[in-house]
C-alpha positions in Angstrom: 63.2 -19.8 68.3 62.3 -18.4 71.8 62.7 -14.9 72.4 64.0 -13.8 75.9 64.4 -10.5 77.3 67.0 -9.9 80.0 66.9 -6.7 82.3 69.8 -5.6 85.0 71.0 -2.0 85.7 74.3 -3.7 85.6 75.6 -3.6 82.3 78.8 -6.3 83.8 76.0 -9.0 85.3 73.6 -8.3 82.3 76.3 -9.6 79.7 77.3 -12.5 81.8 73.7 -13.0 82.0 73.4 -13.2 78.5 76.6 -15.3 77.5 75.6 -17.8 79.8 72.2 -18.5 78.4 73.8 -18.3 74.5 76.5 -21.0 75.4 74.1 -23.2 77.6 71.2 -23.3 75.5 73.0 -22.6 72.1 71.2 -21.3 69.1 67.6 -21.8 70.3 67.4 -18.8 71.7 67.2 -15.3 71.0 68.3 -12.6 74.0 66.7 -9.1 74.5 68.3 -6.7 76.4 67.1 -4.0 79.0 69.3 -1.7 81.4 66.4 -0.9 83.5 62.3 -1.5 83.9 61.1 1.4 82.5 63.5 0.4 79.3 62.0 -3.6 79.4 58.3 -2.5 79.7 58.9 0.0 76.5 60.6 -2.8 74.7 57.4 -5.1 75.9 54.6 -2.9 74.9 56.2 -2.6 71.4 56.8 -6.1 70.8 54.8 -8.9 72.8 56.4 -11.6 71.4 58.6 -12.7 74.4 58.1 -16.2 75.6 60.0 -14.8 78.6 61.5 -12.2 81.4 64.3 -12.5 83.6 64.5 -9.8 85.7 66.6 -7.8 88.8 64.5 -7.2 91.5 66.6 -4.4 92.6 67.0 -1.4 89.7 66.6 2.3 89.6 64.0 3.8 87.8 61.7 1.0 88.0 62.3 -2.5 90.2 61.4 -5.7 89.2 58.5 -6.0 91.4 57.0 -2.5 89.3 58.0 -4.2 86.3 56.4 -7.5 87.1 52.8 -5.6 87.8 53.0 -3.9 84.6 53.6 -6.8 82.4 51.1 -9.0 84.0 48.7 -6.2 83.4 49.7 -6.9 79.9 50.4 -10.6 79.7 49.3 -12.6 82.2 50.8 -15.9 81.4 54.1 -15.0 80.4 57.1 -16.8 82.5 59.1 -14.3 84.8 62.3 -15.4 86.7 63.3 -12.6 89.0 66.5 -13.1 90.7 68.5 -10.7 93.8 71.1 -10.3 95.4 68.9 -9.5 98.7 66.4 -12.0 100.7 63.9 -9.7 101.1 60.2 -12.0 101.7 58.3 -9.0 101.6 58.9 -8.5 98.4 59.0 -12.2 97.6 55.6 -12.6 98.6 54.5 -10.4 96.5 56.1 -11.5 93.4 55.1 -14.7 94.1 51.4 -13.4 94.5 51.4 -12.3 90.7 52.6 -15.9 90.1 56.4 -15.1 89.3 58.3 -18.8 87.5 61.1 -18.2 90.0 62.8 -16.2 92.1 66.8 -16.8 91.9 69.7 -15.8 94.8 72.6 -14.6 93.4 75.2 -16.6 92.9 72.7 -17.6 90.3 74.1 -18.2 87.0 73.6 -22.3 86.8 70.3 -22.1 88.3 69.1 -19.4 86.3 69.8 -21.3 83.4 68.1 -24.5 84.9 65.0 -22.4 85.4 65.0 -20.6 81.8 65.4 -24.1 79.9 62.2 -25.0 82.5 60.4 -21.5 81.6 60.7 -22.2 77.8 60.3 -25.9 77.5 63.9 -26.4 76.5 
């Protein structure tokens, strides 16, 4: 069983999220859930167990890009898919300097999954 955690601000795209991945990879999988950054790193620090993020980039309280820092500070090795809804390369670049799996454009939901089954060896 792989444990995932999912974090959006947007409670609609964070349940499609999650239905997707449940149907597409079936029972193999087990989905966390975050509303924001500051919510996935407090979820993270209790329980380390994740084989792997996907993230927003864009979210109040803390972005993707904070979020990433903080749990390679952590973890180092873990998988992170960040996807947007925005091209920014700025920030790109530097998610892709702390090594980030893959960074998804929304209309995303067939890639994402794609890249999770990828992330997790599915």
């Amino acid at each position: 069983m792989k444990h995932i955690l999912v974090v959006d601000d947007e409670i609609d795209i964070l349940e499609t999220i999650i239905e997707s991945l449940e149907i597409a990879l079936d029972a193999e999988i087990l989905i966390h859930r975050a509303l924001n950054g500051v919510e996935a790193l407090a979820l993270f620090n209790k329980d380390q167990t994740y084989d792997l993020i996907v993230t927003d980039l864009n979210m109040p309280k803390m972005d993707g890009v904070s979020l990433t820092e903080n749990i390679r500070r952590i973890q180092a090795d873990i998988p992170i898919i960040v996807f947007t809804g925005h091209g920014d390369l700025k920030e790109q670049v530097k998610l892709n300097s702390f090594g980030i799996f893959a960074m998804i454009k929304k209309p995303y939901v067939e890639d994402l999954i794609l890249e999770v089954s990828k992330a997790i060896n599915l």
